[in-house]
C-alpha positions in Angstrom: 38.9 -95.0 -24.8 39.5 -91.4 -26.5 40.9 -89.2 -23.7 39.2 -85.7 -23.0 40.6 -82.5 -22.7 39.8 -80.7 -19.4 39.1 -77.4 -20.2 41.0 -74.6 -18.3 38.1 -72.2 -16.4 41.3 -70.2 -15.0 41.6 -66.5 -16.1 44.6 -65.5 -17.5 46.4 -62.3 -16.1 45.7 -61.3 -19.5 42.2 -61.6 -20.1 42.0 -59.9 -16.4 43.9 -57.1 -18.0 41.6 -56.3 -21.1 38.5 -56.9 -19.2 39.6 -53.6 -16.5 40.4 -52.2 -20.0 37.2 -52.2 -20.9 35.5 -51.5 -18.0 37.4 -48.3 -17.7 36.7 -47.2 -21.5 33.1 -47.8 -20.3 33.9 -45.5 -17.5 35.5 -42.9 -19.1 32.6 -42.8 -21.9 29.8 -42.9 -19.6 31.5 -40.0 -17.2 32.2 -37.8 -20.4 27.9 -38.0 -21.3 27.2 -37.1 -18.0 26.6 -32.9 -17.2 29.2 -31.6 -15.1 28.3 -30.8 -11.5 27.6 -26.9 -10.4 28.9 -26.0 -7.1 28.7 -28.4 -4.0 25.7 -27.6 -1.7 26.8 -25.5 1.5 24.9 -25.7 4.9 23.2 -21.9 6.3 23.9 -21.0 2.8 21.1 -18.6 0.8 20.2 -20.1 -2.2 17.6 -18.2 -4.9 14.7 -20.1 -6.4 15.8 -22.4 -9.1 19.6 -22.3 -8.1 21.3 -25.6 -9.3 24.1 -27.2 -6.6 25.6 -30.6 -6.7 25.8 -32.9 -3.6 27.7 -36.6 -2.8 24.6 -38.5 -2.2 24.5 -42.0 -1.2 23.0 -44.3 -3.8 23.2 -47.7 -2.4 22.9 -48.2 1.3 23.7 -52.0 1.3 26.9 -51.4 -0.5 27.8 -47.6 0.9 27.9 -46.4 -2.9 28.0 -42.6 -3.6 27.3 -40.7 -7.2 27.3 -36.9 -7.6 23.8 -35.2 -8.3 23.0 -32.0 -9.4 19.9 -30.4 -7.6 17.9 -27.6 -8.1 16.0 -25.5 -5.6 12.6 -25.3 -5.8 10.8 -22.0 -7.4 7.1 -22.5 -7.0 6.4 -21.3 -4.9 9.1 -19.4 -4.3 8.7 -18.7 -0.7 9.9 -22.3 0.0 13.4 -21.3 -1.7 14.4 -20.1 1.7 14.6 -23.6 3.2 17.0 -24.8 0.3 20.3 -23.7 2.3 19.2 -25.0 6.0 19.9 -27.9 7.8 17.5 -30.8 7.3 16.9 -30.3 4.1 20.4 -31.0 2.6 19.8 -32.3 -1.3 19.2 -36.1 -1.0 19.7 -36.7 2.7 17.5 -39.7 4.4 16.5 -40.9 0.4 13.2 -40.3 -1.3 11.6 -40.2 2.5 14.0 -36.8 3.7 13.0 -33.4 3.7 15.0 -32.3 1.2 12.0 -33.1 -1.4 9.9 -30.6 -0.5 12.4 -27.4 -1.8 15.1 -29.8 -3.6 14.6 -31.8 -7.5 16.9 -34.2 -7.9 18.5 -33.5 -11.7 20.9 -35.9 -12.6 24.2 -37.3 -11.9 27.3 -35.5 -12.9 30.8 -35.7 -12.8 33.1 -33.2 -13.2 32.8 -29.4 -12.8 30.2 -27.4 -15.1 31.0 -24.8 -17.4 28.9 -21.9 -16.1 27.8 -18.8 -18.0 28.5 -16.4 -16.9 25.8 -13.8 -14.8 23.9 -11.3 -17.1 24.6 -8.3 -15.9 22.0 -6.3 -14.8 20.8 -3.4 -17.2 22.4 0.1 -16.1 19.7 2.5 -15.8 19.9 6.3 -16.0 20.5 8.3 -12.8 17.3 9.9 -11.3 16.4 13.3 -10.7 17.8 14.0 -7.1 21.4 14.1 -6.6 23.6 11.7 -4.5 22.7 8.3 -3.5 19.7 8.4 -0.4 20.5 5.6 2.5 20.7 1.8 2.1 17.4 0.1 2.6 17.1 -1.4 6.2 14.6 -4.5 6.5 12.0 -4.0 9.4 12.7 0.0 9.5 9.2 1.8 9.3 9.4 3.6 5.8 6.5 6.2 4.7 5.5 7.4 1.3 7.8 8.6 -0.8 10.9 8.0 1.6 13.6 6.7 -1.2 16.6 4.3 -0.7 19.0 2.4 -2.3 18.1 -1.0 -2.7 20.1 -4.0 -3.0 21.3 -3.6 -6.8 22.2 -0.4 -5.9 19.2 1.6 -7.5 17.6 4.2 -6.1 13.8 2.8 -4.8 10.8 5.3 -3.6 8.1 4.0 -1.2 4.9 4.1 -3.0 1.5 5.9 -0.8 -1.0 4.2 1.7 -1.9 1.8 2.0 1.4 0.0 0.2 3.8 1.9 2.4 3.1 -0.4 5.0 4.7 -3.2 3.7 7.9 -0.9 2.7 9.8 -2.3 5.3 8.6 -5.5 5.2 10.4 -8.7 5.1 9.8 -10.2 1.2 9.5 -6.7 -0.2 13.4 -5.4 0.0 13.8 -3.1 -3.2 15.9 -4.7 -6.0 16.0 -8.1 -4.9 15.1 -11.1 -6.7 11.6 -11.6 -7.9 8.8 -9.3 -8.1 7.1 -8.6 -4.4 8.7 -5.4 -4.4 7.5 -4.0 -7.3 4.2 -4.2 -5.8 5.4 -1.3 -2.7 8.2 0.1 -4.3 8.9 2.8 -7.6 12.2 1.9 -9.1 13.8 5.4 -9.7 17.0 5.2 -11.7 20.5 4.8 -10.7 22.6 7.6 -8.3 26.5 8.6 -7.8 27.6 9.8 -4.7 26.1 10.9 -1.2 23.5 12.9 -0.6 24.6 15.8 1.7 23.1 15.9 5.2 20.0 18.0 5.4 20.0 21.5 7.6 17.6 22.1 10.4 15.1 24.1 8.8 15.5 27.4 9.8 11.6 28.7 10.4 10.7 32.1 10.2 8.4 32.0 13.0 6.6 34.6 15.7 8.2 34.0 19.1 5.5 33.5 22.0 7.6 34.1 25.1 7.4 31.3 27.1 6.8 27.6 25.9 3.4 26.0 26.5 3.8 22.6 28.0 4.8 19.5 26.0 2.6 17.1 24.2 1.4 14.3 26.4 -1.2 11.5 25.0 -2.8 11.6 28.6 -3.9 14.9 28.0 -7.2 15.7 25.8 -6.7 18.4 23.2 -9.1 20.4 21.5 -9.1 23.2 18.4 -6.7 26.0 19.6 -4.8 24.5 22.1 -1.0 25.0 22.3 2.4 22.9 23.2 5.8 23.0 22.5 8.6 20.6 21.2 12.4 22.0 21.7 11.0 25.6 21.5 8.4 25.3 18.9 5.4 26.2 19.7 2.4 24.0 17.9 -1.1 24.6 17.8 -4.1 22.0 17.4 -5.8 22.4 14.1 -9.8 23.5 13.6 -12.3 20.5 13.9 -12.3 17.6 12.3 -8.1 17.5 12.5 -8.6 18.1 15.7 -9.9 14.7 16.7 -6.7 13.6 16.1 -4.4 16.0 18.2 -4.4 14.1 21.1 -3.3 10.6 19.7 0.3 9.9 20.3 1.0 8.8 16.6 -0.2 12.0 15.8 2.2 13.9 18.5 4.4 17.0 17.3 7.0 16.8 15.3 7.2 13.1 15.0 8.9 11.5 12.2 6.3 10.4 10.6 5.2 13.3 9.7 1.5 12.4 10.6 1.3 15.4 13.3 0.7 17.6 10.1 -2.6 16.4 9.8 -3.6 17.5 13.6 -0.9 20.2 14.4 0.6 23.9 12.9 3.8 25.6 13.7 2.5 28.9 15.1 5.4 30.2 16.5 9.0 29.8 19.1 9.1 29.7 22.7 11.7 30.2 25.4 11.6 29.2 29.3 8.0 28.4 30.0 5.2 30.3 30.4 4.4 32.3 33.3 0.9 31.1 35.0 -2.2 33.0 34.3 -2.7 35.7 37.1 -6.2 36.4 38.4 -7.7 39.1 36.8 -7.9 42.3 39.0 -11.8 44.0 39.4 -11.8 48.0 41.0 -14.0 48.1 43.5 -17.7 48.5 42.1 -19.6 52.2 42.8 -22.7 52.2 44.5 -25.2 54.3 42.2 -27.9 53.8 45.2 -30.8 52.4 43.4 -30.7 50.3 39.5 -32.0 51.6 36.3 -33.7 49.3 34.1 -32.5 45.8 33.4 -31.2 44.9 30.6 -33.4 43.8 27.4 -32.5 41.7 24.5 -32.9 43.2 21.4 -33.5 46.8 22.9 -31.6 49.7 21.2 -29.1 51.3 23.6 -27.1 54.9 23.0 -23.5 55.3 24.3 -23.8 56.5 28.2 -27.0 54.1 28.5 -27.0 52.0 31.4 -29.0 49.0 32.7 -29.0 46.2 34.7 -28.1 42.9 34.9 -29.5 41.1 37.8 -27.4 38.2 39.4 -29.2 36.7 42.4 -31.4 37.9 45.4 -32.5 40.8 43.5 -29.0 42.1 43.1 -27.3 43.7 40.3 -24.9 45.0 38.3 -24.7 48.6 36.3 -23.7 48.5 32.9 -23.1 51.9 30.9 -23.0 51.3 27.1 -19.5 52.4 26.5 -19.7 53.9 22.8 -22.1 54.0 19.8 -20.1 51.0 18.2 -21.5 48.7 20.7 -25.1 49.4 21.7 -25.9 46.6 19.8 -23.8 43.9 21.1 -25.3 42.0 24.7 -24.6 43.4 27.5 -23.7 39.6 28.5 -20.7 39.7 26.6 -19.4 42.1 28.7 -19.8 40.3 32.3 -16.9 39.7 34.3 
């Protein structure tokens, strides 16, 4: 009987050694095809639409395997780019079930760091007509036509009129900031250098009244004519139809809106307060025993005429016309 050769199934420390040789070169080949990854995700960070991070993410449970991915937050629409740096919706966290879906696209996986190009920098644009730099926009500050700022690339931004000055001060309009809402409340004006120097109190060349009237109140009805003061300026309620607005506390005095200019003038400056109204003083009426004629409308009276205007029970009062300028004005006017 010809005898068999067993053959040897045992692994040889060599052919170990050549197959980890491989399976490295494999490695290495397949980790240099694969993009690099951009910088690791952050929690309560603010991440722009379409800004690319790279996250550790867990690719087989059963094992506990982990691969790098690059992810890029999400940029339609872009209101949902806001999410991308809070909790919950970390890139790849619970799988294809988690949160993260909704604001986060899963790339690739990477290894390594990626070569990043460096930002564009933004075009320098000429400085604008006014001098100095105005104050920093401040979100949720109420800002009125034409009030100018310096946005958040350091331009100079104008508020544009009503009705897009109300969303000036808006959260999702800030001047200068990434996408294009702002453009649709907001002029972009040019660059500026400097400060712009504080302004002086205006210095108003105004009539003083004396005493001040007393100050605006929204309690209080005002009508066409009618006066009050404001740290001794004296304003005055504007001729119908501004005056329907002159008792409306948005439209109070020198308010910073500046909406009181459409109900209210500067007339004048005021000191102390005004002294109340006395009672006006009558001489004692002459008896001319017995009344001449009463007065009649349309009649033509000479200076030194008199008539009479009868009050009640018969009695009267004597008028004498006083000069030949008035014997055609109504003897009415003239009653105490």
């Amino acid at each position: 009987m010809i005898g068999t050769r067993k053959k040897n199934h045992t692994m040889t420390t060599a052919s170990r050694s050549r197959l980890l040789l491989s399976f490295l070169i494999l490695t290495q080949i397949n980790a240099q095809s694969l993009p690099g990854c951009y910088p690791a995700w952050q929690s309560q960070s603010t991440y722009a639409a379409s800004t690319i991070v790279s996250l550790s993410t867990l690719t087989n449970e059963l094992l506990g395997t982990y691969a790098d991915y690059n992810y890029e937050c999400i940029s339609d629409p872009v209101e949902l780019a806001q999410y991308c740096g809070q909790e919950g919706f970390q890139p790849g966290l619970n799988g294809d079930t988690g949160a993260w879906n909704v604001v986060w696209t899963q790339l690739s996986e990477c290894s390594g760091t990626a070569v990043l190009s460096p930002p564009t920098p933004s075009p320098t644009l000429s400085l604008w007509d006014g001098t100095g730099c105005p104050p920093d926009y401040e979100i949720n500050t109420a800002y009125d036509e034409n009030d100018r700022v310096v946005g958040e690339d350091g331009n100079v931004y104008q508020c544009k009129p009503f009705p897009y000055s109300g969303s000036c001060g808006q959260s999702g309009f800030e001047p200068g900031q990434d996408g294009s809402s702002w453009k649709e409340v907001w002029t972009q004006l040019g660059s500026c250098q400097g400060t712009i120097s504080p302004t002086t109190s205006p210095n108003y060349n105004l009539p003083v009244f004396g005493g001040c009237p007393e100050a605006f109140s929204s309690d209080s009805v005002y009508e066409e004519g009618d006066l009050v003061s404001f740290q001794n300026i004296v304003f005055k309620c504007l001729p119908f139809p501004y005056s329907a607005w002159c008792s409306h506390e948005l439209y109070a005095p020198a308010t910073t809106t500046q909406n009181w200019q459409n109900a209210w003038e500067m007339t004048g400056t005021c000191d102390g307060t005004m002294s109340p109204t006395a009672s006006p003083a009558f001489d004692a009426l002459v008896d001319v025993n017995g009344c001449p004629d009463e007065y009649v409308e349309g009649s033509v009276y000479e200076g030194g005429d008199r008539v009479t205007l009868v009050i009640e029970d018969g009695r009267g009062i004597v008028y004498k016309c006083a000069d030949e300028w008035r014997k055609y004005i109504p003897a009415s006017l003239f009653q105490s």
